[in-house]
N, C-alpha and C positions, 0 to 999 in steps of 0.2 A: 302562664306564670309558674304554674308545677311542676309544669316539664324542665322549664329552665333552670328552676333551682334544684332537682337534681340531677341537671346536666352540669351544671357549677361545683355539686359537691362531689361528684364524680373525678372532674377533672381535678379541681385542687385537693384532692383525695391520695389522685395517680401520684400529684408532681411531689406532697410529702413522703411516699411511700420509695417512692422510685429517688427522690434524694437520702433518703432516710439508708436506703440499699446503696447506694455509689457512697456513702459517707461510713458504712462497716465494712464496706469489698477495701475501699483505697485505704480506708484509717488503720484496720487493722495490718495490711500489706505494708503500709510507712512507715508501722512501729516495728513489724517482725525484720522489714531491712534497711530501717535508717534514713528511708527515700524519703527527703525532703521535697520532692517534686510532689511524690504521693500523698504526703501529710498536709503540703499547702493547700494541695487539692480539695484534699478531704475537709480543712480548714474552711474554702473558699465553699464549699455546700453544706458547711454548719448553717450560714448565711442563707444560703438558698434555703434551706431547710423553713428558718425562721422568720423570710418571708413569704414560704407558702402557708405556715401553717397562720400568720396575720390575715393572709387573705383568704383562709379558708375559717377564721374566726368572723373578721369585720365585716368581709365581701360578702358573704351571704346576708347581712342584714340587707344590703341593699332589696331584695325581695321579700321584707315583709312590709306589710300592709299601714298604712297612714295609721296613725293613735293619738293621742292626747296629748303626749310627750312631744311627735313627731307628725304633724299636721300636713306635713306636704310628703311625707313620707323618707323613705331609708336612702333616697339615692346618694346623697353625697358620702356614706359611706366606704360606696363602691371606689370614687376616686379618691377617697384618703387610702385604701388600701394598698392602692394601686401607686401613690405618693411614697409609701414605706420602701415598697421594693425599689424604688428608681432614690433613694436615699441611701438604701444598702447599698444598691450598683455603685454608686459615687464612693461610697467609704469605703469599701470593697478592692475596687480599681487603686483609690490612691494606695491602700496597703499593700495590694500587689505589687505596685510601682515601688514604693518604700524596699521590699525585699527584693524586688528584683536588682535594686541599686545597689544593696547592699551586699547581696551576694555578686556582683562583680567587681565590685571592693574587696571583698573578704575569702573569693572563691568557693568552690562547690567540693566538700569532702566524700561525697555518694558514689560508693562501688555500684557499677551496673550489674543488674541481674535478669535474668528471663521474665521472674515474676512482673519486674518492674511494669514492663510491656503486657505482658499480660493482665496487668492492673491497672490499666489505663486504659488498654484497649475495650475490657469489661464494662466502664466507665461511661466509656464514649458509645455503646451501643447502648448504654441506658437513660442517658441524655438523648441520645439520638429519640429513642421509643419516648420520651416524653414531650421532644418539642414537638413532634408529629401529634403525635394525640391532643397535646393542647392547642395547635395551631386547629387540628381536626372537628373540636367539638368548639373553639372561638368563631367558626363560621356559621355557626348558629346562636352562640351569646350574645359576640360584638362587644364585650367589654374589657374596658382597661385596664382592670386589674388583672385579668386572663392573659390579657397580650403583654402586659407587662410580666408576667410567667415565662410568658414566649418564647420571649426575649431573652429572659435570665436562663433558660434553657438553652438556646443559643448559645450566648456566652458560654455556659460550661463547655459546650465543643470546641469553642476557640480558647479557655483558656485548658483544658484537658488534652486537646492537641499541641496545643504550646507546650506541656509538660509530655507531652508524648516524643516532639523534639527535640528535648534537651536529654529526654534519655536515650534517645537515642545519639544521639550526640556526643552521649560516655561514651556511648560503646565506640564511635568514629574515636573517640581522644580526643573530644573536643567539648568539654564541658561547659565552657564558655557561652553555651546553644542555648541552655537553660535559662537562665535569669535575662538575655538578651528578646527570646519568645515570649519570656514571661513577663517584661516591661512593655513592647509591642503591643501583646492581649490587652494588659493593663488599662493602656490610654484607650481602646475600644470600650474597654465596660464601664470605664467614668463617664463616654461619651453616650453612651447608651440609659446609663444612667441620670444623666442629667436630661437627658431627651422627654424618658421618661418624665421627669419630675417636672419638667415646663407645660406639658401636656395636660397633665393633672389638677397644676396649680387652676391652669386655667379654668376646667372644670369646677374645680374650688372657689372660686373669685368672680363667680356669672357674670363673664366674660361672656362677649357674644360669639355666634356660629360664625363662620365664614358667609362671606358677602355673598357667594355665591347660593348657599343655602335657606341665606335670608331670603332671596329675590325668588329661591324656589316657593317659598311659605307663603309669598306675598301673591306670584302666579297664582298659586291655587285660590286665595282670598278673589283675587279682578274676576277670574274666570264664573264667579258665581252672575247668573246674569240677574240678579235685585242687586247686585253690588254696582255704585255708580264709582266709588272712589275710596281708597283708606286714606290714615293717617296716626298720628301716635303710633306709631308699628316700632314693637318692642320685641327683640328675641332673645333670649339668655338661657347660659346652661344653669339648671339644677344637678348638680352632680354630673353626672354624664349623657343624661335629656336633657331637651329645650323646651323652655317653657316659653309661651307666645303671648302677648296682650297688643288688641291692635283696635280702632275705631273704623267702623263701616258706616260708609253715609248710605242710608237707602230712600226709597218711595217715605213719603210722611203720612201716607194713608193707609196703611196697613193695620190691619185691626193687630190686637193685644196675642192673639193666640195666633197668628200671622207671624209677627215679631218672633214670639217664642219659636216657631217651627223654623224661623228661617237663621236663629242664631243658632240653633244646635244645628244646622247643616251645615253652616261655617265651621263650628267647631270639630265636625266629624270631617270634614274634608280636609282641614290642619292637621285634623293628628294621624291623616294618613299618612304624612310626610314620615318616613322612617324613626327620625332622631326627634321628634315633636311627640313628648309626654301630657303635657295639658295647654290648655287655649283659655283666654281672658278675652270676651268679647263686648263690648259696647257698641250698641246700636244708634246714629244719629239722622235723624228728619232731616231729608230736604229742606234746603230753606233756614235753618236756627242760626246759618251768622258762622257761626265758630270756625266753619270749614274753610272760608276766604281765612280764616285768621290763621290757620295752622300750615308753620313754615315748612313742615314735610309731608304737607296734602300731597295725595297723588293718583288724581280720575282715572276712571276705569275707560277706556273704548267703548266698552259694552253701553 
């Protein structure tokens, strides 16, 4: 868990530092020449900017410790964080789109210059060095709010290339390049954005895992050989773990400290499952009835 959170503050360290830099390279380049490609830019990683530093405030809590306040502990702060940024992407995108319309309505007044290209091009290797590194240290986090970085990383390629074509574009006499690139990018990072945000919700709303995940949870449950059958089998995310509650019918002869040893083996074998943070286990006797009565009973082989 140490390790992790300063692999998290690590990474969302890099992506405000490294926005923080393409946001004084292109901002100040937009004001010395006018370049409206460059100031949008710079404009569209203010954002960025402000949702790394959300996720490098909120996201970390996700790795502090259950307390008084917060009894099942920090996770769901991880996917609110991670909600933020797929919110910015959406508002983001629509206001790219808004100016890109507008400036093909209105036309584009911007003399091309060397800089231009050289300001963007700076840009785009600094985006590039951060979506590597955060795609680089999320194969060790696995978290949404990181991959939603990722992402927004991404996007700056595509919409900093898009402004990379339209100036160059000036320089063809074809200004037209710009706002046409830049409406394109647009409808990508609204899509990306709301992606984001459906992902999350779910998260948010203990929504359950994929079926297929479930049935992995419940495999590990049959395969215990005292397990004759489950039932009540409930899986739901807490933030971005899944929490488990399920009923085991076992032998009804098992003494008291029998019981005990063989429900913490259940519980250790679930939470091997990757994405499986805690296990709720109920132990039921051979024989009490209830089992014929429950309509998602389900015998084991064993």
């Amino acid at each position: 868990m140490a390790d992790s959170r300063v692999a998290f503050l690590k990474v969302s360290w890099a992506n405000v530092l490294l926005n923080a830099l393409k946001i004084g390279v292109e901002g100040a380049l937009g004001v010395l020449t006018g370049s409206l490609a460059l100031t949008a830019d710079a404009a569209h990683s203010v954002a960025d900017l402000l949702a790394s530093g959300v996720v490098l405030i909120w996201g970390r809590s996700a790795f502090d410790d259950a307390d008084d306040s917060h009894p099942h502990g920090h996770n769901r702060f991880e996917p609110l964080s991670a909600l933020f940024v797929g919110g910015v992407l959406v508002l983001l995108g629509l206001k790219l789109l808004y100016d890109a319309g507008h400036s093909i309505l209105t036309g584009v007044a911007t003399e091309y210059s060397i800089w231009l290209v050289l300001g963007l091009l700076f840009a785009l290797g600094d985006m590039a060095l951060c979506y590597w590194y955060t795609q680089y240290k999320n194969r060790e986090l696995q978290l949404p709010s990181i991959r939603a970085l990722a992402a927004d990383s991404r996007n700056d390629l595509y919409t900093t290339s898009a402004a990379l074509v339209g100036v160059l574009g000036m320089a063809a006499g074809y200004p037209i390049f710009d706002p046409l690139a830049g409406g394109i990018v647009s409808l990508l990072v609204v899509r990306q954005g709301v992606a984001i945000s459906r992902e999350n919700l779910r998260y948010l709303a203990d929504s359950a895992p994929p079926e297929s995940e479930r049935e992995t949870i419940k495999q590990r449950i049959r395969e215990h050989p005292a397990v004759h059958g489950i039932h009540d089998f409930v899986a739901y995310y807490s933030g971005h773990v899944v929490e488990v509650e399920f009923h085991a019918e076992v032998g009804r002869d098992l003494t008291l400290v029998e019981a005990h040893d063989l429900e913490s083996d259940l519980r250790q074998r679930v939470r091997e499952v990757d994405s499986v943070s805690d296990v709720h286990v109920h132990l039921d006797p051979a024989g009490r009835g209830e089992w014929k009565d429950a309509d998602d009973s389900e015998t084991s082989s064993t």
